[in-house]
N, C-alpha and C positions, 0 to 999 in steps of 0.2 A: 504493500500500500504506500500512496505517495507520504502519509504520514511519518510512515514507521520509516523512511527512507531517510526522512529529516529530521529525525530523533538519533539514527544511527551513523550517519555521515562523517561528524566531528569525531566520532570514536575510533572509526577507521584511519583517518587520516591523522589522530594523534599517536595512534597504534605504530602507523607506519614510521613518523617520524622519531619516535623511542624507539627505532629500531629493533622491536621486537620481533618474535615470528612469525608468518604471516598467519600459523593456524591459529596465534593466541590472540591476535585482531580479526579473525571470522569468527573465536567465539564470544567473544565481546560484543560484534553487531548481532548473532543471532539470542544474546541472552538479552539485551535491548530492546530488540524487533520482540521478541516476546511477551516483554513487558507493556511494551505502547500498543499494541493492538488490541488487547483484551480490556484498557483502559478506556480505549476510545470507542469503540463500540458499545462499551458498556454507558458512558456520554451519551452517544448516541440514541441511542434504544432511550434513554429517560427522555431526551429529547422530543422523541414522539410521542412517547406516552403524556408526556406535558402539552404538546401542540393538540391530542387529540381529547385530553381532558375540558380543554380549552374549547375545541370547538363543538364535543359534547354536551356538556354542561352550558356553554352558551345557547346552543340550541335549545337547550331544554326553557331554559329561563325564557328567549325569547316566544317560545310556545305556550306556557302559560301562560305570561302576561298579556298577548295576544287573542288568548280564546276565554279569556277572564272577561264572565260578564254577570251581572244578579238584577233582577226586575223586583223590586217593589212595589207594593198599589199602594196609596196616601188618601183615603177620604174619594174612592174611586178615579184617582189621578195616579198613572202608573209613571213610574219613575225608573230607569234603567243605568247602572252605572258600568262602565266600560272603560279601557286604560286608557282613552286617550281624554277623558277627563283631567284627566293629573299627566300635565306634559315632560314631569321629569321620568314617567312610566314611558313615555314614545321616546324620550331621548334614550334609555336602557334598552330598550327592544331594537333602539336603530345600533347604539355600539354593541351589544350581543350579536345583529345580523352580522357588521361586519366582521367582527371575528370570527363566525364561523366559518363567513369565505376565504380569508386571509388565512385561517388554520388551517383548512382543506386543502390550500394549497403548496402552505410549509409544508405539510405533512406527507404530502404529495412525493414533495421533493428529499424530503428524506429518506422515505422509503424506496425511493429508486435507488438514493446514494447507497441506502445496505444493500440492495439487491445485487451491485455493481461493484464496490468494492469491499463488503463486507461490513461494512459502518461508516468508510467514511470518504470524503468528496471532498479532492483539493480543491481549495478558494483561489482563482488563479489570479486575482488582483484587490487591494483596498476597497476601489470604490465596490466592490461586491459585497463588503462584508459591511461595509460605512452603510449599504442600502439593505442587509436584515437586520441589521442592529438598530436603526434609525426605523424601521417597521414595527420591532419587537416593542420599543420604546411608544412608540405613539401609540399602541394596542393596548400596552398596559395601563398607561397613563388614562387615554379614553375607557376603559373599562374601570376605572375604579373611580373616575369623575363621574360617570354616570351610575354607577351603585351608590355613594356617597349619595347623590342626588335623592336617588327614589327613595334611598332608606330615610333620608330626613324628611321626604315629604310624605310616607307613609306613613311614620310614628307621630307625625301631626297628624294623619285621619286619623289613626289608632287613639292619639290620647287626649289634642284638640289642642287650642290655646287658654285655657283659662284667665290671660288678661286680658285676654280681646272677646273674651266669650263667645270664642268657636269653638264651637261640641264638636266632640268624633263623631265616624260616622261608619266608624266599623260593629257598634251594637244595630247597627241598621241595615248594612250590610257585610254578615260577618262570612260568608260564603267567600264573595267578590275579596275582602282581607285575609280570607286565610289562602288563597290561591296567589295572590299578588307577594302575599310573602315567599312563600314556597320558592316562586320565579326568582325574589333577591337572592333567598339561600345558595340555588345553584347562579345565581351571578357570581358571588362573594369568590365562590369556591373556582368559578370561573377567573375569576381578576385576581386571586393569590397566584392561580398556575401561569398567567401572564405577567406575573413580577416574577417567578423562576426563570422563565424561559428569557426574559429582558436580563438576568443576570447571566445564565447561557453564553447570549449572544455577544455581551459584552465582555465575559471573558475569552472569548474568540476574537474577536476583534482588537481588544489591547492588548492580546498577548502575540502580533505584529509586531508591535512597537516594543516588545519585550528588551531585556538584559544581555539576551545571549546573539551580540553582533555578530558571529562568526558560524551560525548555522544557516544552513540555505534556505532554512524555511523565511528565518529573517530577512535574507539580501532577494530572494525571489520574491518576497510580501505574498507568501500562502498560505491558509490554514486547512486543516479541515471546518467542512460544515455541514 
């Protein structure tokens, strides 16, 4: 793999210049190659497991919240509440849709990279990795701004304003609240695994610019991804 190439590189070529024997610098790269391959696939794999929690769970949230509806009748005046009453419920539904296309499609590209090289897929330049790190980052950011949102504006239905004398209106419709919850729960759970996966990519990406000038992964600026 192009990884385990660039983890074993410098060892050879120190090998060689200590003058050692050549068989005592091949087992040096293959106890290395050993080492970095069962690490990064192992990356790897969480990697999608993370991408596909992501767009799981986001799926799921935005499904509830979406098909969340309760009709009340008031004095033969029916009343029906629906999530686009409360617009920080459309703003959640719209950053859950996009995550789950933007995961679909990481995850996409991951799973070809294990099909192909076993776990992992050299980054053949910066700006590639500057453009999933900079995706990961806006995913996650948008998914915990728009949780944040609906959960404050739901526990004001839930418990009301008492200095402004707004009542809840979850004893009223406690169906339509207990499904709208349901849907943040799996946000929540959705926008924690989008702050891993943004730690991920960022340690992929600044570990380019790493310590170790004299390996090729550095002077070529590739990783795996």
């Amino acid at each position: 793999m192009a990884m385990e190439k660039n983890f074993v590189e410098p060892a050879l070529v120190s090998s060689l210049n200590d003058n050692e024997p050549p068989t005592r610098a091949l087992l040096d790269v293959g106890v290395m190659a050993a080492m970095a391959g069962p690490a990064e696939r192992k990356m790897k794999v969480w990697e999608l497991v993370l991408r596909c929690l992501v767009g799981g769970f986001g799926a799921v949230a935005a499904a509830l919240v979406v098909t969340d509806s309760q009709t009340r009748t008031f004095f033969s005046l029916e009343r029906r509440a629906k999530y686009t009453d409360m617009k920080a419920l459309v703003l959640l539904v719209a950053a859950n849709g996009a995550a789950v296309g933007y995961s679909l499609l990481q995850a996409a590209r991951c799973a070809v990279a294990m099909a192909r090289g076993g776990g992992a897929l050299v980054m053949s330049s910066r700006a590639l990795a500057w453009s999933v790190f900079s995706g990961d980052q806006l995913l996650a950011y948008a998914m915990l701004a728009a949780t944040a949102a609906a959960l404050q504006s739901s526990l004001l239905g839930k418990l009301g304003q008492p200095e402004l004398q707004w009542m809840g209106i979850c004893g009223l419709y406690g169906a339509f609240c207990r499904q709208v919850g349901a849907g943040i729960a799996c946000a929540v759970v959705a926008g924690l695994a989008a702050v891993l996966l943004a730690s991920f990519s960022a340690f992929n990406l600044f570990r380019l610019y790493g310590g170790n000038k004299g390996s090729s992964s550095t002077r070529n600026g590739s990783t795996w991804y």
